[in-house]
Steps between C-alpha positions, in 0.01 A plus 500: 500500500265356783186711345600344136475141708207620678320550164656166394331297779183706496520388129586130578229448767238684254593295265497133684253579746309185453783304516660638824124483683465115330892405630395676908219280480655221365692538797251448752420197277866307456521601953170296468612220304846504690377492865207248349757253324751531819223400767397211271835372399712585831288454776182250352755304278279528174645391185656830340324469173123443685629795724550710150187449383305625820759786565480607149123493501460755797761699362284524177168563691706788719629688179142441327323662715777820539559568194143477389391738781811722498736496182247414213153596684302289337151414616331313249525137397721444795393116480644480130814736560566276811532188293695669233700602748539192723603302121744760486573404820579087435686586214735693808448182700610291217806660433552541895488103525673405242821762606444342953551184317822622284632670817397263738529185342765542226714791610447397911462907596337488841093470490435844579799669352334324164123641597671831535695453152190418287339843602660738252393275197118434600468868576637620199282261316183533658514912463571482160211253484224677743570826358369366151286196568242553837603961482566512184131628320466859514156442369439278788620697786261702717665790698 
């Protein structure tokens, strides 16, 4: 039984490798964008949806550069793939500040508790959306 899931999760990582090495980076990117919108909101008293913006921005510059080196090694048109995927990336900030100001504004959930609650629904997005838009081209990546 534990060498038939042992096979199962060999299979499963095999099989969603890009997506397991784009959601550990994404991680380094949402601490980013959480210590980032935290400092700004808590401690410099920046409006939360200015603080978004510039969280969300080094968030997207962080995964950029990681996944392009590590997960999708890409080296060419890096200029072009990074504004594919920084669009990707407002469309994740779009959605992001539209659900702070549900939460926040309209449902009252605590600042951060809403930053934290918009993170499962941009990342979701923007994979699906990186992965085919600024990755996507196998006749465009260089290995």
């Amino acid at each position: 039984m534990l060498k038939s899931a042992l096979v199962h999760l060999k299979t499963f990582i095999k099989n969603n490798r890009k997506f397991l090495v784009y959601s550990a980076i994404g991680v380094t990117g949402v601490t980013i964008n959480y210590i980032v919108f935290f400092v700004l909101v808590k401690i410099l008293g920046v409006y939360y949806q200015l603080a978004n913006l510039f969280s969300v921005s080094l968030g997207i510059t962080n995964n950029f550069i990681w996944n392009a080196k590590i997960n999708f090694k890409v080296k060419n048109k890096l200029k072009r793939r990074f504004a594919q995927f920084y669009t990707v990336g407002l469309c994740g900030y779009f959605l992001s500040s539209f659900l702070l100001y549900l939460f926040y504004e309209k449902l009252h959930m605590e600042i951060m508790l809403s930053k934290i609650s918009t993170l499962f629904f941009v990342v979701i997005l923007q994979y699906f959306l990186n992965s085919r838009f600024a990755f996507g081209r196998k006749d465009d990546v260089s290995r």
